[in-house]
C-alpha positions in Angstrom: -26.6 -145.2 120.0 -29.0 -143.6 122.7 -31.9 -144.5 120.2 -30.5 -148.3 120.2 -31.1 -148.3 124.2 -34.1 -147.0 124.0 -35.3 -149.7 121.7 -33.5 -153.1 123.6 -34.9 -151.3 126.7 -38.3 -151.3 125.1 -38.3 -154.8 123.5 -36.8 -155.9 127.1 -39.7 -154.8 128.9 -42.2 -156.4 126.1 -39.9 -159.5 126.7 -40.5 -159.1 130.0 -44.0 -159.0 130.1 -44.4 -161.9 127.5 -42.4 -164.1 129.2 -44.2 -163.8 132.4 -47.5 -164.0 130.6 -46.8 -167.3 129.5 -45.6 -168.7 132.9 -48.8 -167.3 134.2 -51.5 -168.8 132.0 -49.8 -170.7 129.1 -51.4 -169.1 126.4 -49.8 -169.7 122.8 -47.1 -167.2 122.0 -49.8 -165.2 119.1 -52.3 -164.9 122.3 -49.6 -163.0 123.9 -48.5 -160.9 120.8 -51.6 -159.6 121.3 -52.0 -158.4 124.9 -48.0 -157.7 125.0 -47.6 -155.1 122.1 -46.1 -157.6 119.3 -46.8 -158.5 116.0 -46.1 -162.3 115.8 -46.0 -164.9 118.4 -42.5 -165.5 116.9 -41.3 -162.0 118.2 -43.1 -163.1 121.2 -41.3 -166.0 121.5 -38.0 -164.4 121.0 -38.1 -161.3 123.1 -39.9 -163.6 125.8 -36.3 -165.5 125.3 -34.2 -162.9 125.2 -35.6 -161.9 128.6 -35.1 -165.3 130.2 -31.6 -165.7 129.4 -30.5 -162.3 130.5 -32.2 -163.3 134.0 -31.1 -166.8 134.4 -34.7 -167.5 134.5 -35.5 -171.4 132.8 -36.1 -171.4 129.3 -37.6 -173.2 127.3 -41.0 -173.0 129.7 -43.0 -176.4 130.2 -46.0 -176.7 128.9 -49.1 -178.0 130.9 -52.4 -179.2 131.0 -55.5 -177.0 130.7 -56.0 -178.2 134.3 -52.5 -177.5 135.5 -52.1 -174.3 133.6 -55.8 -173.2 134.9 -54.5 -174.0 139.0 -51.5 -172.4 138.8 -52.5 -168.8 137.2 -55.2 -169.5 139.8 -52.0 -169.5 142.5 -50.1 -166.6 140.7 -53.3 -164.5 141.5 -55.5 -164.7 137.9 -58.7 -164.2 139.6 -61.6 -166.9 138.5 -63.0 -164.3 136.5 -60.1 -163.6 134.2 -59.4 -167.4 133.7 -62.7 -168.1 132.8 -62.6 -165.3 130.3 -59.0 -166.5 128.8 -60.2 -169.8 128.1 -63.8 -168.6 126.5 -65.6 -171.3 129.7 -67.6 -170.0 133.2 -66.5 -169.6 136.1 -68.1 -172.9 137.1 -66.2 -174.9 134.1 -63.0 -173.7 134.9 -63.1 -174.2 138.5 -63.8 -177.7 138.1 -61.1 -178.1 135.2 -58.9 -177.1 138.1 -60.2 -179.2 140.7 -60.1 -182.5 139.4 -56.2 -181.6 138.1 -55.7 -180.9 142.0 -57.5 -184.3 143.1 -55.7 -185.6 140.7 -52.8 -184.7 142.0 -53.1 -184.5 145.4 -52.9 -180.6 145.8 -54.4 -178.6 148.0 -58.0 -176.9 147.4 -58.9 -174.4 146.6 -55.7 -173.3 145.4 -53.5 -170.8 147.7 -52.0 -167.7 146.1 -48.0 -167.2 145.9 -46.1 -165.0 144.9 -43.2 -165.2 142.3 -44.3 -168.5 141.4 -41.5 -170.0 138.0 -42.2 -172.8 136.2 
């Protein structure tokens, strides 16, 4: 029984961490298998689930642009540097990926951090 805690505790945190991954850059669910401790984007995807539901967080995530996906981990606090190296681009790519999605949109630039940013 204790071991049983120990292990939903365990996979909750994984969840935990996977599921914010993917509101913060959008990555595919393998990509975050990867960084997160899991085997499969599947188990990803499910713990990342799991997690939502049990915090009334939204589920299923939207899925967004490059461009949109790029600003906002830019707004969660993903420094230029770690974007640029998530998406395999420089710095200068990526920053103006993320500026014509904000002209686009009429958004403010450069983009402002905030904090607990969802969805």
């Amino acid at each position: 029984m204790e071991e049983d805690l120990a292990n939903y505790k365990r996979n909750m945190k994984r969840g935990e961490t996977a599921y914010w991954l993917r509101v913060r850059t959008n990555a595919s669910w393998a990509s975050i298998a990867s960084d997160s401790g899991f085997t499969t984007g599947r188990g990803t995807m499910s713990a990342a689930k799991a997690y939502a539901k049990n915090h009334n967080l939204a589920w299923p995530l939207k899925r967004y642009t490059k461009g949109a996906a790029i600003y906002k981990a830019r707004r969660v606090g993903m420094t230029w540097m770690a974007i640029s190296i998530r998406y395999k681009q420089t710095i200068e790519q990526i920053q103006s990926c993320a500026y014509k999605y904000a002209v686009r949109h009429d958004y403010a630039w450069p983009p402002k951090e905030v904090n607990n940013e969802q969805g």
